[in-house]
TORPA-4810 file (N, C-alpha, C, O; in nm, 3 decimals):
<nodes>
NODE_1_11.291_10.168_14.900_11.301_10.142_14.758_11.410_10.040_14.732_11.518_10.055_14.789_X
NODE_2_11.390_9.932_14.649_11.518_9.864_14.620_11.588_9.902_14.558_11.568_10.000_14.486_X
NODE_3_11.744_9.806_14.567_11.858_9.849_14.523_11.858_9.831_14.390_11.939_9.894_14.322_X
NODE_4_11.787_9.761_14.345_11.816_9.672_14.168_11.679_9.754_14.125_11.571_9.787_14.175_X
NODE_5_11.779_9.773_13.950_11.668_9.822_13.880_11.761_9.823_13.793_11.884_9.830_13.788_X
NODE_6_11.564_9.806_13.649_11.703_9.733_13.513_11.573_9.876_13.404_11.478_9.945_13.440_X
NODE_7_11.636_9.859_13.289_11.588_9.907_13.174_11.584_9.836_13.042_11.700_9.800_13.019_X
NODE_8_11.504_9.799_12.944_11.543_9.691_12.881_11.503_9.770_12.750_11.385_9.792_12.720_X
NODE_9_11.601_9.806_12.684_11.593_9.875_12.523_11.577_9.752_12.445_11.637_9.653_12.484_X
NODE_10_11.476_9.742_12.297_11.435_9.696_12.192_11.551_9.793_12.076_11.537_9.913_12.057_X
NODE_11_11.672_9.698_12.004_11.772_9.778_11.968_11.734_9.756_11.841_11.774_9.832_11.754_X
NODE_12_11.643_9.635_11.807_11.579_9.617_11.713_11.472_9.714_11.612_11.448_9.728_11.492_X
NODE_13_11.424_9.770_11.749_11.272_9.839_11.677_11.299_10.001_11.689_11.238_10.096_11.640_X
NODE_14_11.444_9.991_11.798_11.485_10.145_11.836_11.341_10.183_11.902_11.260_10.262_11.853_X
NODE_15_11.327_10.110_12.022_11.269_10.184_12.159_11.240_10.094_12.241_11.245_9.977_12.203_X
NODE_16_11.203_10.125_12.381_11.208_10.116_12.492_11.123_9.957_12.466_11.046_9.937_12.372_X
NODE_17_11.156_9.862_12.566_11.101_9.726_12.532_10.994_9.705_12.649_11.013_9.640_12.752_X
NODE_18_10.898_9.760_12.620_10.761_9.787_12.721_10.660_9.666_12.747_10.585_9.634_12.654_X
NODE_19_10.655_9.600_12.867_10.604_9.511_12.851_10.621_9.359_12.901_10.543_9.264_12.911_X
NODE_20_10.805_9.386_12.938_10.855_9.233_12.987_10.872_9.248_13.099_10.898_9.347_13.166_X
NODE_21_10.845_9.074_13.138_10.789_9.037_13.249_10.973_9.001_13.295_11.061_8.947_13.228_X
NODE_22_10.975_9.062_13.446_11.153_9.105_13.472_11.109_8.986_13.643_11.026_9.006_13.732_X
NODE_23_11.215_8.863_13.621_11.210_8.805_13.764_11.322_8.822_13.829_11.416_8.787_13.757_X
NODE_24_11.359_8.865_13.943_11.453_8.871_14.067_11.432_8.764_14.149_11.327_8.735_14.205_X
NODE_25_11.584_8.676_14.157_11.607_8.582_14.249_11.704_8.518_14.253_11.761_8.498_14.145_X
NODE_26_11.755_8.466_14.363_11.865_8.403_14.419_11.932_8.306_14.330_11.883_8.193_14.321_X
NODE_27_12.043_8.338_14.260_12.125_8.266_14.175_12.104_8.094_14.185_12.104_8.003_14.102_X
NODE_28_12.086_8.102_14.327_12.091_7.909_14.388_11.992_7.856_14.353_11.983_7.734_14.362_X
NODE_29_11.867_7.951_14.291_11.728_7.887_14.287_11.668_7.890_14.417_11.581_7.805_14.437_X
NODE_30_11.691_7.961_14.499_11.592_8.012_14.626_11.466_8.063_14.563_11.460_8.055_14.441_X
NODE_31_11.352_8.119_14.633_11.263_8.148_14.608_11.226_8.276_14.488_11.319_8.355_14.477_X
NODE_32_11.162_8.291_14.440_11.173_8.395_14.352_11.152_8.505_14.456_11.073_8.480_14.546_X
NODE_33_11.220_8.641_14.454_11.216_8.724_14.516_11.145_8.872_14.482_11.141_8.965_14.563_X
NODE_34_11.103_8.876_14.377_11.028_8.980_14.293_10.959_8.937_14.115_10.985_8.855_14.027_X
NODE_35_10.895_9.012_14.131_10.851_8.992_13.953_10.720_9.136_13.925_10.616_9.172_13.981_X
NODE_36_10.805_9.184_13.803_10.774_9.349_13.824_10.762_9.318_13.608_10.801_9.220_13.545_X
NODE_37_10.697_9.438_13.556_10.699_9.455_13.422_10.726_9.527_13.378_10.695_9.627_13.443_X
NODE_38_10.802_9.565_13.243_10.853_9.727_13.222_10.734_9.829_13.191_10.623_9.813_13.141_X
NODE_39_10.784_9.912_13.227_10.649_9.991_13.187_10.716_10.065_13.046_10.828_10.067_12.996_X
NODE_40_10.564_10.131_13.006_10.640_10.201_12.869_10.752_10.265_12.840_10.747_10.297_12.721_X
NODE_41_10.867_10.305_12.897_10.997_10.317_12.910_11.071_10.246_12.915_11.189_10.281_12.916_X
NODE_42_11.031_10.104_12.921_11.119_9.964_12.921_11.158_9.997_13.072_11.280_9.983_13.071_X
NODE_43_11.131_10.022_13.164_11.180_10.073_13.322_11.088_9.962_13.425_10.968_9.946_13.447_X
NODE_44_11.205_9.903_13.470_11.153_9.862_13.595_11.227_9.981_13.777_11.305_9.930_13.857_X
NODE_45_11.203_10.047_13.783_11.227_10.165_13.879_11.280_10.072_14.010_11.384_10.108_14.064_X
NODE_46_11.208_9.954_14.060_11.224_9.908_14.180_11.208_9.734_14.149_11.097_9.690_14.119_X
NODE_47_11.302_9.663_14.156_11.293_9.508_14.154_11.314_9.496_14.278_11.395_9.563_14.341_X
NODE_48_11.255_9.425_14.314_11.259_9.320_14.469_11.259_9.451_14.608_11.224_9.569_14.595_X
NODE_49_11.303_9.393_14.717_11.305_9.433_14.879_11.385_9.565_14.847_11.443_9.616_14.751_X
NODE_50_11.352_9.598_15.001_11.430_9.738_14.996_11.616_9.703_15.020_11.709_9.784_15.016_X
NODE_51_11.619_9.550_15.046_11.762_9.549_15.107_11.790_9.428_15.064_11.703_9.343_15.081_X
NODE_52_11.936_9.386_14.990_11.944_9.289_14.920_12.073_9.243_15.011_12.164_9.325_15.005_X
NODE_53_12.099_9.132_15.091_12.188_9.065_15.115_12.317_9.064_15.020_12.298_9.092_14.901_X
NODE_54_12.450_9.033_15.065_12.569_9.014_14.957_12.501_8.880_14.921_12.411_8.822_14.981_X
NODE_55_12.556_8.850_14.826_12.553_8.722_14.742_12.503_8.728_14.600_12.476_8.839_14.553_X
NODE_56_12.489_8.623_14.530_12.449_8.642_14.375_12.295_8.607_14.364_12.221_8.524_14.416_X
NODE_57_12.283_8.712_14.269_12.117_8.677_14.254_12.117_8.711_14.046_12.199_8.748_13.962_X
NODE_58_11.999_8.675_14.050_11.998_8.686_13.872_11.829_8.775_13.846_11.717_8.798_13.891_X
NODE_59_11.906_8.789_13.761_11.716_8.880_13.697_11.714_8.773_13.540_11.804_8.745_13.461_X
NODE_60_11.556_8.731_13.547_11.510_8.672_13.466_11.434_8.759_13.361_11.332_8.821_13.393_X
NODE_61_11.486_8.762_13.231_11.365_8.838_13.145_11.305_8.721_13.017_11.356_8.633_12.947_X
NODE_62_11.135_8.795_13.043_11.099_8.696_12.963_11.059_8.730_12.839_10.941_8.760_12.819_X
NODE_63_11.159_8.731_12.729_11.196_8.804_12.566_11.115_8.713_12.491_11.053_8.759_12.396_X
NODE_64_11.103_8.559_12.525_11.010_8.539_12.400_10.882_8.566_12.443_10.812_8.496_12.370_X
NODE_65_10.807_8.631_12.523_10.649_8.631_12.557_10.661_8.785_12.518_10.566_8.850_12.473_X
NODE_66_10.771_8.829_12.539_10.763_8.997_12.453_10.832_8.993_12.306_10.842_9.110_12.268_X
NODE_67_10.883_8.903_12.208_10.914_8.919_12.083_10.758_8.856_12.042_10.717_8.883_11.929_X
NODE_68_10.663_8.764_12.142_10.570_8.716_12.033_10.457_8.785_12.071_10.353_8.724_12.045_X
NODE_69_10.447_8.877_12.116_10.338_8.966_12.112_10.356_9.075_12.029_10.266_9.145_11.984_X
NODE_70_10.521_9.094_12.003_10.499_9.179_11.868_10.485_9.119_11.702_10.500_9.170_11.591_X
NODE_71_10.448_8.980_11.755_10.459_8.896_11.629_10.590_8.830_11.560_10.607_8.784_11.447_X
NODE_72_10.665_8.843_11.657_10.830_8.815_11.624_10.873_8.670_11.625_10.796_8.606_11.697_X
NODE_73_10.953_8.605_11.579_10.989_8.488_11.633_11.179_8.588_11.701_11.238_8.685_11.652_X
NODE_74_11.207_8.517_11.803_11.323_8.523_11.896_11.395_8.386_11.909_11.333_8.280_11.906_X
NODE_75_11.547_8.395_11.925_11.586_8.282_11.928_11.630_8.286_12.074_11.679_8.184_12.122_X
NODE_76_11.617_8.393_12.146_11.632_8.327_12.287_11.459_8.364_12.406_11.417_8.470_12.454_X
NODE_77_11.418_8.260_12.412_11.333_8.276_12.502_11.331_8.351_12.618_11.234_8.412_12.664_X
NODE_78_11.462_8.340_12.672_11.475_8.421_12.782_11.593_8.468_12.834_11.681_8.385_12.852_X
NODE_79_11.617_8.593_12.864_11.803_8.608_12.918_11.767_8.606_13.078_11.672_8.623_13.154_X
NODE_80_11.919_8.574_13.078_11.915_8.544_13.271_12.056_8.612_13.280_12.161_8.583_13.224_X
NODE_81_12.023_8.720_13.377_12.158_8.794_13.389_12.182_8.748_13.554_12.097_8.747_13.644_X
NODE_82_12.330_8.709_13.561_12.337_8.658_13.681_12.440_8.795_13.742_12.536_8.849_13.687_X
NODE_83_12.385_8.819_13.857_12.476_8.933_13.873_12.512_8.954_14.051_12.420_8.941_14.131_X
NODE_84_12.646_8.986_14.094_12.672_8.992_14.255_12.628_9.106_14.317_12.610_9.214_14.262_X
NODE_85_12.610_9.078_14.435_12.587_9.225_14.500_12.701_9.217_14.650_12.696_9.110_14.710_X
NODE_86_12.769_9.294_14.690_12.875_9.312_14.761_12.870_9.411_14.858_12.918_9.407_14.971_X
NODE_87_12.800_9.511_14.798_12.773_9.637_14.928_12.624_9.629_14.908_12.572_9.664_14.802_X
NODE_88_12.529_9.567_15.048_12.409_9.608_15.023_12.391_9.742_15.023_12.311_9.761_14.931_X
NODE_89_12.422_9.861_15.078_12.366_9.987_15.031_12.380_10.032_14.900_12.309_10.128_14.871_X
NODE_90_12.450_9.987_14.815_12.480_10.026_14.681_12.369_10.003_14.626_12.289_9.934_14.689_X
NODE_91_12.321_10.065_14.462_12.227_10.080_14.343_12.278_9.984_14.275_12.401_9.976_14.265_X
NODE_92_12.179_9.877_14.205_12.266_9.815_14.133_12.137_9.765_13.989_12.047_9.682_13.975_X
NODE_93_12.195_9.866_13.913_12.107_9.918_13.772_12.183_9.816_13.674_12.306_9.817_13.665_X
NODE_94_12.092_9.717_13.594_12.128_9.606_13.486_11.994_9.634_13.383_11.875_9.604_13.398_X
NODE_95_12.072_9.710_13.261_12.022_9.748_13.165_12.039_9.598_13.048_12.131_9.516_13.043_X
NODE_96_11.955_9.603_12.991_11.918_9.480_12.873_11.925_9.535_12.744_11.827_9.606_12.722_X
NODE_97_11.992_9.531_12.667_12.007_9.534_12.518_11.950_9.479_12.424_12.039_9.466_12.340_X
NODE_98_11.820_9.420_12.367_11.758_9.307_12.329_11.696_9.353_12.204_11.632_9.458_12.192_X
NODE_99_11.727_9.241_12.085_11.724_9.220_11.959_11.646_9.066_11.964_11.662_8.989_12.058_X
NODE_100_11.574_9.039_11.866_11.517_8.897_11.863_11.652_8.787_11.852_11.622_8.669_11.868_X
NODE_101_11.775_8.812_11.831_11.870_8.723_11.783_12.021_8.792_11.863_12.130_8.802_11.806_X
NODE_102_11.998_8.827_11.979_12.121_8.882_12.025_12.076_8.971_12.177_11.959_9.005_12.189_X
NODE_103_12.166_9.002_12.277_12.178_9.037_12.348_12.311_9.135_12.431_12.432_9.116_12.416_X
NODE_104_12.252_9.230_12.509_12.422_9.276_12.603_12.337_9.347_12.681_12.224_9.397_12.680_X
NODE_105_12.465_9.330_12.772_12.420_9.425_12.922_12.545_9.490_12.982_12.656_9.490_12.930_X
NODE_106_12.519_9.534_13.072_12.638_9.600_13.157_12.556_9.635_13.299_12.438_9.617_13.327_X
NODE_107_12.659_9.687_13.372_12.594_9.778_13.503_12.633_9.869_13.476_12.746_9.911_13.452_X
NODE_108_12.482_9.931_13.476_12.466_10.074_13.490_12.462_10.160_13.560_12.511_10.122_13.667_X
NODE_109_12.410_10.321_13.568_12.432_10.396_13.680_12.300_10.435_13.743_12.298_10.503_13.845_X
</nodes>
C-alpha cells in the first residue's frame, strides 16, 4: 500500500469533495507517478507505489474540472501541494481544504 494519501474537503458546500482527479509526481517534473480520484469521501486511500524514495514530490489536484461540474466558476484551476518525504517508511497523509476562491492544507495523520 502506499505511503501518501490525501482527503480533499469542499469547505464551501460542507462535504467531502468527491470526484477530483489527484496527480502524484516528482517535484522536478519526472514522470507522473500516480493519478487516482476521490471517491465519495473525498478519499484517495492509496496515491502512487508502495515505496516512495526521500526527495520532493507534489500532488496535483484538479479543482477547476471539479468546481465546473458542480457548475461553479473557481479561481484556481488547480492546487499543487509540493511536499518532502524523508523517511520512506513513514505515512504521509495531505489533506486539501478547498473553496472555489481559497485553499489550506497541512500533514495529516
Amino acid at each position: 500500500m502506499s505511503h501518501v494519501s490525501t482527503h480533499v474537503l469542499d469547505t464551501a458546500q460542507g462535504r467531502p469533495a468527491r470526484g477530483v482527479i489527484v496527480v502524484l509526481e516528482h517535484a522536478l517534473g519526472d514522470p507522473i507517478l500516480a493519478t487516482e480520484v476521490t471517491d465519495d469521501d473525498g478519499r484517495v486511500a492509496a496515491v502512487g507505489p508502495d515505496r516512495l524514495e526521500p526527495g520532493t514530490y507534489r500532488l496535483r489536484f484538479n479543482t477547476g474540472a471539479y468546481f465546473a461540474d458542480l457548475g461553479l466558476d473557481g479561481f484556481y484551476p488547480e492546487v499543487c501541494i509540493t511536499f518532502e518525504v524523508t523517511e520512506p517508511g513513514e505515512r504521509y497523509h495531505v489533506p486539501l481544504l478547498l473553496s472555489p476562491f481559497g485553499y489550506s492544507t497541512y500533514r495529516g495523520s
